[in-house]
Backbone as ProteinMPNN parsed JSONL, in Angstrom:
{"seq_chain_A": "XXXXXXXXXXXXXXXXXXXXXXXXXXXXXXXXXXXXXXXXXXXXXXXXXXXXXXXXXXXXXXXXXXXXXXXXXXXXXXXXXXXXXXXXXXXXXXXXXXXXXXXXXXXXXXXXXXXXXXXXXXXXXXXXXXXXX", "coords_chain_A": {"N_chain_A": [[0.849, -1.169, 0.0], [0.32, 2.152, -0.617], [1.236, 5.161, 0.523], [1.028, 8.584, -0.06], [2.562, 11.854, -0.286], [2.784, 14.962, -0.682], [4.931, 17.62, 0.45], [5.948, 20.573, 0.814], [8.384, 21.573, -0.929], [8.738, 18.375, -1.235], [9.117, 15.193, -1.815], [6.98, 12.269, -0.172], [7.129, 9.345, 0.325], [5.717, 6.257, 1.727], [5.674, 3.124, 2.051], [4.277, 0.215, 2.914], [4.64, -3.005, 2.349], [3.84, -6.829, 1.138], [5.958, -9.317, 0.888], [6.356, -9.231, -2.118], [8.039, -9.35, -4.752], [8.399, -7.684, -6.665], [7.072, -5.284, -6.445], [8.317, -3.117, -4.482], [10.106, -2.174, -6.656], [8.1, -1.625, -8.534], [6.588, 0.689, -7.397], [8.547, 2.511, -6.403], [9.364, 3.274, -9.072], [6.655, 4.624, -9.564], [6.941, 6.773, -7.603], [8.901, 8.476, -8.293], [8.413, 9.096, -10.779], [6.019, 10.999, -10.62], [7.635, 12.839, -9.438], [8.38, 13.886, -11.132], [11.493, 12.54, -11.785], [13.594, 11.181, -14.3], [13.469, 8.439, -16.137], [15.768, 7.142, -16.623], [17.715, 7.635, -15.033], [16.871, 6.65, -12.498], [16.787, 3.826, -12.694], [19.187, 2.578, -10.985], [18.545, 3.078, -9.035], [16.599, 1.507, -8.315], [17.33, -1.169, -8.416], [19.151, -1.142, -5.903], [17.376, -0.591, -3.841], [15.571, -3.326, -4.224], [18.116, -4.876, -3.271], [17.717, -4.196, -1.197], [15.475, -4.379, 0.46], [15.075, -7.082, -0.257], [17.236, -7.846, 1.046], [16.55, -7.021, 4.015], [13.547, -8.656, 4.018], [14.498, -11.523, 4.069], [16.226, -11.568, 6.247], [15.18, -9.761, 8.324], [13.292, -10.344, 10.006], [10.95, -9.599, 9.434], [7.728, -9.4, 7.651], [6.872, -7.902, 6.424], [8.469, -5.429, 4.77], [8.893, -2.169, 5.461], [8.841, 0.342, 3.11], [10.187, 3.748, 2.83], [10.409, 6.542, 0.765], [11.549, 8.931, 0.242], [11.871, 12.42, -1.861], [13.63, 14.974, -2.003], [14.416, 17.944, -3.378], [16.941, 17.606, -5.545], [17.394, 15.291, -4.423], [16.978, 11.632, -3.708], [16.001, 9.45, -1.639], [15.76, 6.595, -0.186], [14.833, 4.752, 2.215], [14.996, 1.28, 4.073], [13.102, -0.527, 6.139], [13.291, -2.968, 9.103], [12.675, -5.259, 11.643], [14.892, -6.04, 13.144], [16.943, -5.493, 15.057], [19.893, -6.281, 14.344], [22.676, -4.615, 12.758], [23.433, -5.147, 9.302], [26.272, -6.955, 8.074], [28.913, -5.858, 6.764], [30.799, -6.505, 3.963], [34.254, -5.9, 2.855], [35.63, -6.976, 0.232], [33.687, -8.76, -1.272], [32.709, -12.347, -1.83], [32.678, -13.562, -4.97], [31.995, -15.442, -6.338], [29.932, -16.833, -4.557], [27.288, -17.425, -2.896], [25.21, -15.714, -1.994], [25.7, -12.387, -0.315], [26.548, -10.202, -1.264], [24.942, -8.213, -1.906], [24.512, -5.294, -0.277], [27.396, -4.524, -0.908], [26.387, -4.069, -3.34], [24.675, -1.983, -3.84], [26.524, 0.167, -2.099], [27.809, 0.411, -4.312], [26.063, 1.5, -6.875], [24.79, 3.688, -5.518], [24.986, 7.19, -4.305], [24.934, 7.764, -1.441], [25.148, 6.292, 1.466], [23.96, 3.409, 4.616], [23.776, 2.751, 7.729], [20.668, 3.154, 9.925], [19.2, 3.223, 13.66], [16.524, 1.778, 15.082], [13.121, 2.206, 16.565], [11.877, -0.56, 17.514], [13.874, -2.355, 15.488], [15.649, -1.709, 13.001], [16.938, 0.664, 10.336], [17.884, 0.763, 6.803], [19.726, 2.55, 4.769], [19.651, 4.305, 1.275], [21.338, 7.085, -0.976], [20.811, 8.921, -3.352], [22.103, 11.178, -6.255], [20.373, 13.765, -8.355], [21.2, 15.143, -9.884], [24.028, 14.123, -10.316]], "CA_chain_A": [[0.0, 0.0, 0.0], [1.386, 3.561, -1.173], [1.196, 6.508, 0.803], [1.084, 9.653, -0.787], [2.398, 13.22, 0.854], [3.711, 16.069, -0.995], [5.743, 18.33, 1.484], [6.2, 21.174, 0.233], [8.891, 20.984, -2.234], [9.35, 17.324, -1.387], [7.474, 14.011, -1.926], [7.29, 11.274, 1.072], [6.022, 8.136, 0.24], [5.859, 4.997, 2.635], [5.03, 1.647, 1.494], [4.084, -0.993, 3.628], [4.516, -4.193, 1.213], [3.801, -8.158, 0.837], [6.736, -10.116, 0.11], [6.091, -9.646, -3.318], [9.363, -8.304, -4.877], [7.829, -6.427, -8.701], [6.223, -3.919, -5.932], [9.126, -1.727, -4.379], [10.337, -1.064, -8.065], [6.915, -0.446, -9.375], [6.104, 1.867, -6.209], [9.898, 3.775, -6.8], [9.114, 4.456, -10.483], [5.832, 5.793, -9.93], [7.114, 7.918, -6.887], [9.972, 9.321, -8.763], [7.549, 9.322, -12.259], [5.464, 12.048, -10.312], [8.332, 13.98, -8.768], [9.636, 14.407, -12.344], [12.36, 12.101, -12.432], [13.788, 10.693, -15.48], [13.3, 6.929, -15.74], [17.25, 6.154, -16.606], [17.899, 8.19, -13.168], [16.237, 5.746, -11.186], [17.53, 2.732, -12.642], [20.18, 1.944, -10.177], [18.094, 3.113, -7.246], [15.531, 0.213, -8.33], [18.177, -2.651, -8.258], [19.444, -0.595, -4.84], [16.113, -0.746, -3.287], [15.301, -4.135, -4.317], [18.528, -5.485, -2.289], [17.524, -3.567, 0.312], [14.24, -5.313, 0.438], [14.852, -8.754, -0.047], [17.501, -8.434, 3.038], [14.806, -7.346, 5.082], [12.511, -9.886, 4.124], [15.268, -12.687, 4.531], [16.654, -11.563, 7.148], [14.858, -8.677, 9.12], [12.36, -11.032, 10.885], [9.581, -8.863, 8.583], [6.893, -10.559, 6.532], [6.224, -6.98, 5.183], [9.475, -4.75, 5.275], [8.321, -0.668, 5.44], [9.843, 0.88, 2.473], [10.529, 4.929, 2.724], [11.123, 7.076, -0.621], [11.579, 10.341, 0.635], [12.425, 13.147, -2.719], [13.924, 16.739, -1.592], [15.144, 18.817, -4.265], [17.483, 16.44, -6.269], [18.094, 14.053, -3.888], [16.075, 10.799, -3.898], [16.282, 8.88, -0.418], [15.121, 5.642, 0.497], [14.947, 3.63, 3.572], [13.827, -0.262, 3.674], [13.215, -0.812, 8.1], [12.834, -3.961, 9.217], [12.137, -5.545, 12.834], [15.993, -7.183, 13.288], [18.044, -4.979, 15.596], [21.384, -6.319, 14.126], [23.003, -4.046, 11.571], [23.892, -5.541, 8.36], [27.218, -7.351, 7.798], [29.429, -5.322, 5.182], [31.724, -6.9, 3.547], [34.793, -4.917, 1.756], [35.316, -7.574, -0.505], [32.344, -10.162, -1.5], [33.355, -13.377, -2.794], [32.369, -13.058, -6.319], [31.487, -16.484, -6.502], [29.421, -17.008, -3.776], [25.853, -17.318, -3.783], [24.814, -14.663, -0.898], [26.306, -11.75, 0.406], [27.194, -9.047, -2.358], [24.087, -7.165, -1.727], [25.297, -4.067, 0.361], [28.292, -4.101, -1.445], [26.23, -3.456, -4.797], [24.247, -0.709, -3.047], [27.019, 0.992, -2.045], [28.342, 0.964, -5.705], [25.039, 2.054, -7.235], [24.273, 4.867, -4.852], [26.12, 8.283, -3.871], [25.986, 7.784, 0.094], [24.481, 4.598, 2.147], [24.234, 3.656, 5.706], [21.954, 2.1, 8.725], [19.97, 3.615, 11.152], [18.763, 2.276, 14.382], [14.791, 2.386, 14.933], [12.917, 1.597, 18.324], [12.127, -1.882, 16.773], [14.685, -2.384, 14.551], [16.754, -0.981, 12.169], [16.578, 0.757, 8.862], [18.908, 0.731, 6.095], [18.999, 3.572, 3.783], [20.799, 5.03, 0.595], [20.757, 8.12, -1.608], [21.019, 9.544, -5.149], [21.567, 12.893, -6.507], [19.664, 13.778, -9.422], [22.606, 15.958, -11.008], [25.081, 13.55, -10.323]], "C_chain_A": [[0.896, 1.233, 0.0], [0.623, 4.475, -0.192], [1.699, 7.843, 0.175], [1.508, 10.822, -0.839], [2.948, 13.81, 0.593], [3.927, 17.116, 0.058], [5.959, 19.529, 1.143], [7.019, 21.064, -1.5], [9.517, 19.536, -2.322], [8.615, 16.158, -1.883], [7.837, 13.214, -1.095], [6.299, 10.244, 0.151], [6.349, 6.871, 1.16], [4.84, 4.209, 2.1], [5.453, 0.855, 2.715], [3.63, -2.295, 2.474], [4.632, -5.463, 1.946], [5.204, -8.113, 0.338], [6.687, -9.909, -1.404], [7.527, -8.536, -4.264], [9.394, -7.444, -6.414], [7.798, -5.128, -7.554], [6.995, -3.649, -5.519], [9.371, -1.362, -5.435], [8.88, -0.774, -8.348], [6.706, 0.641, -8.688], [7.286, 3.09, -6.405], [9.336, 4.305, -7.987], [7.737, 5.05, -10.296], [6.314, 7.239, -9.142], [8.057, 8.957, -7.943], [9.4, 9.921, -10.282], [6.959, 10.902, -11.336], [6.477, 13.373, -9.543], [9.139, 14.016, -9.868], [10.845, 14.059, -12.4], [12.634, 11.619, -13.495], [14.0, 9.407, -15.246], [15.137, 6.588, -15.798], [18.048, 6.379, -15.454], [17.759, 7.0, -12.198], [16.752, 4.324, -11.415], [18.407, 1.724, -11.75], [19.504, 1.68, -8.775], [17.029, 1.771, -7.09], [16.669, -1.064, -7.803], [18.886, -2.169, -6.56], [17.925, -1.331, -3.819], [15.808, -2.409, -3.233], [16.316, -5.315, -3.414], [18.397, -5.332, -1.129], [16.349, -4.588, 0.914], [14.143, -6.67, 0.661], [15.814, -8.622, 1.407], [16.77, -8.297, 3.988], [14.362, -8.147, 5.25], [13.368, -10.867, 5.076], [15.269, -12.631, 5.994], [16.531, -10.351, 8.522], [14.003, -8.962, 9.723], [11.306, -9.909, 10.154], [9.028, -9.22, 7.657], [6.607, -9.093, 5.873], [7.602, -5.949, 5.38], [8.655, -3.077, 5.053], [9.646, -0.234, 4.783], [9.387, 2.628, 2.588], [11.191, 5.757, 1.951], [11.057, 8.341, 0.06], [12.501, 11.488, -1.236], [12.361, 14.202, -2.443], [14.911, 17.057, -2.301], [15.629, 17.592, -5.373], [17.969, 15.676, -5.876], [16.67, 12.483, -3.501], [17.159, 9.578, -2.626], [15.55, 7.301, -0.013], [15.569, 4.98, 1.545], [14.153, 2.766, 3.777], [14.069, -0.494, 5.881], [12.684, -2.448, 8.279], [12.799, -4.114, 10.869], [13.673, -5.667, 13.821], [16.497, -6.102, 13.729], [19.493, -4.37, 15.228], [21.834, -5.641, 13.23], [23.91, -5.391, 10.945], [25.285, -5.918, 8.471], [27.999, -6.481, 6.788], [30.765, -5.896, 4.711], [32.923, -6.186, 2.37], [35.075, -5.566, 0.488], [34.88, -9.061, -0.547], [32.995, -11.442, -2.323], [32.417, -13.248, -3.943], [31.586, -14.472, -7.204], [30.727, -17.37, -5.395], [27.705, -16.731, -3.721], [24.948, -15.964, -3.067], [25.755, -13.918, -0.963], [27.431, -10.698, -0.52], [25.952, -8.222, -2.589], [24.177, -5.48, -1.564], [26.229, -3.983, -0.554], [28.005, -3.528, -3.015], [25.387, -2.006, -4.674], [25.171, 0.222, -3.054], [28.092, 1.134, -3.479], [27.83, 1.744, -6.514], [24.465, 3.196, -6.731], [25.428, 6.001, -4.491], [26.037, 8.03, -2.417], [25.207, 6.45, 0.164], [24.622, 4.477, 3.65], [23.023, 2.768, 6.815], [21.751, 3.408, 9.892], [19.349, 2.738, 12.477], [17.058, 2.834, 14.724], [14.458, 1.585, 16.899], [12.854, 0.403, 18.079], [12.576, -2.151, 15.617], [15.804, -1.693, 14.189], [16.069, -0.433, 10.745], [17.774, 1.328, 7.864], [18.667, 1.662, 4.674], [20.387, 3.81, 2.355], [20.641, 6.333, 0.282], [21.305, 8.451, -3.227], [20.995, 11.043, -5.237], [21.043, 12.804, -7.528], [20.751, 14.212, -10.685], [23.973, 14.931, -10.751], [25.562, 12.649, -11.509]], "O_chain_A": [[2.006, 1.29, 0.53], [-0.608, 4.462, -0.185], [2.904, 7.985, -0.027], [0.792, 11.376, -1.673], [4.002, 13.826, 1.229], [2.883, 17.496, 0.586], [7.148, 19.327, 1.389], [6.612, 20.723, -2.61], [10.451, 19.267, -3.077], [7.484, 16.288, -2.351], [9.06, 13.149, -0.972], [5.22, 10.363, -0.431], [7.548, 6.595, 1.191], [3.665, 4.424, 1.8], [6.527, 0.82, 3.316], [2.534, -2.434, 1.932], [5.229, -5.544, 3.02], [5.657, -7.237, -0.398], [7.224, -10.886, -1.926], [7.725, -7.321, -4.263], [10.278, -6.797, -6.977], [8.438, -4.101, -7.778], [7.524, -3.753, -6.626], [9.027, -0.201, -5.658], [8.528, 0.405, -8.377], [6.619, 1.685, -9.334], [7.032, 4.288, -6.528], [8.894, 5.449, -8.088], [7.584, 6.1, -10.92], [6.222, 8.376, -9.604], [7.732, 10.113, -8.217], [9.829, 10.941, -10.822], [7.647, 11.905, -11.527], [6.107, 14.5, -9.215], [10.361, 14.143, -9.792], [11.614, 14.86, -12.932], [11.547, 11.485, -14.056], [14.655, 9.081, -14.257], [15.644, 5.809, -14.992], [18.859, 5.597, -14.96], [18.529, 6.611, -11.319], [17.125, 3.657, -10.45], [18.376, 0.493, -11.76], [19.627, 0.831, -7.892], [16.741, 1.19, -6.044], [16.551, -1.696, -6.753], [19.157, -3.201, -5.945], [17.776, -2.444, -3.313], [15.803, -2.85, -2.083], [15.827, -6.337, -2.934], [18.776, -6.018, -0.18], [16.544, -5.449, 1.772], [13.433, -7.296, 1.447], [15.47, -9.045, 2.511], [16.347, -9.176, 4.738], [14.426, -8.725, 6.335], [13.198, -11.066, 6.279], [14.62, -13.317, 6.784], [17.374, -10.103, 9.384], [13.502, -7.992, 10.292], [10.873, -9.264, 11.11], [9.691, -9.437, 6.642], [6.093, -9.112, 4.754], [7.681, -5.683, 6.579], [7.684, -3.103, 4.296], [10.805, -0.253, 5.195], [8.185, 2.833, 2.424], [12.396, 5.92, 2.144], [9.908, 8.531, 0.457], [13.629, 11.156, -1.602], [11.263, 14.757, -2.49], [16.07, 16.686, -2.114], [14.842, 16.819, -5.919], [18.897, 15.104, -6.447], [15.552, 12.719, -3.044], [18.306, 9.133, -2.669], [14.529, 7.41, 0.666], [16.755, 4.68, 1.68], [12.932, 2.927, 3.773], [15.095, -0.559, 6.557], [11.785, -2.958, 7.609], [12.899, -3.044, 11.47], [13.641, -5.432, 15.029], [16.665, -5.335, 12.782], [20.078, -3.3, 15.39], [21.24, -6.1, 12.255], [24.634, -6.217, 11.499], [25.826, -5.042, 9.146], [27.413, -6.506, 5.706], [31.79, -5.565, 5.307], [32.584, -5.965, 1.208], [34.827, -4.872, -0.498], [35.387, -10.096, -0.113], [33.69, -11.343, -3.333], [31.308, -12.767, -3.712], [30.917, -14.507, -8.237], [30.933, -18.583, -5.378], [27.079, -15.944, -4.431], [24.097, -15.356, -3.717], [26.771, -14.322, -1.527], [28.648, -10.535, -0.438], [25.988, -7.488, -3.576], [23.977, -4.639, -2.441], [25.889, -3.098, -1.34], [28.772, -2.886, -3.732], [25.568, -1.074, -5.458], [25.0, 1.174, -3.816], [29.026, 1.934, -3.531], [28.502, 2.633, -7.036], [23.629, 3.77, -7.429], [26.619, 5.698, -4.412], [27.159, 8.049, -1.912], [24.775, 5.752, -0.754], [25.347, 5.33, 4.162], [21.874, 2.36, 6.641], [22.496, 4.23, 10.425], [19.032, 1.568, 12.262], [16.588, 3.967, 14.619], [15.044, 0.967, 17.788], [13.916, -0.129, 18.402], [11.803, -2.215, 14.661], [16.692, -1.208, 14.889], [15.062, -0.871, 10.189], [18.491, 2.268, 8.206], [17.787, 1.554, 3.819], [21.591, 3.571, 2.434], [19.903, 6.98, 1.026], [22.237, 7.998, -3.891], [20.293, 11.872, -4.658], [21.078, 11.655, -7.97], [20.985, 13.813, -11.826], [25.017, 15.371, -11.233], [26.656, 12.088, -11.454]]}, "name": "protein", "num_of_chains": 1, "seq": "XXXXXXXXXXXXXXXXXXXXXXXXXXXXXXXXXXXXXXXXXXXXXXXXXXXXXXXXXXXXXXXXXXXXXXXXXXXXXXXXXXXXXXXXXXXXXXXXXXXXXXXXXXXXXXXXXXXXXXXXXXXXXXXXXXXXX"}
């Protein structure tokens, strides 16, 4: 389910999603469709988002993870929260042939910053994009 909430000059949207892993990208491109991004912009932040997501699921004890698009000015923000306390593992380098655990590390290739937060239950794991970048 999409929430909707232009901010002044920003746009908020919070999704509360099913397992179902089409819906954070469809929900990003419309958010970023209505805040006048350009679809080849968003590209990265979809495949971003989408690892964000499934670690949640996996591994954030959350049957629905709460995704957070936040867009102010030219910066395009998301944060995926899940239930799980533990911050994320990061690995500096991922075995390359391994079947897990090159997630984060493609995040923080695909995005300009990255990072966790801690929540009262949980955690939430965020990146960002500039628009002019």
């Amino acid at each position: 389910m999409i929430h909707f909430a232009p901010h002044g000059g920003s746009f908020v949207f919070s999704l509360e999603l099913p397992p179902d892993w089409s819906v954070p990208r469809e929900e990003l491109r419309e958010a970023t469709s209505r805040a006048g991004w350009k679809p080849d912009l968003v590209a990265d932040a979809e495949v971003a988002l989408l690892e964000l997501f499934v670690n949640a699921w996996r591994h954030g004890g959350s049957a629905a993870p709460l995704v957070v698009v936040l867009i102010i000015g030219s910066v395009l923000r998301v944060s995926v929260s899940d239930q799980n306390p533990l911050f994320p593992a990061q690995r500096d380098d991922p075995d390359p042939y391994a079947v897990s655990g090159r997630g984060l590390h493609l995040v923080r290739s695909l995005t300009h910053r990255f990072g966790t937060e801690p929540r009262k239950a949980g955690k939430s794991v965020w990146f960002e994009l500039d628009a002019a970048a």
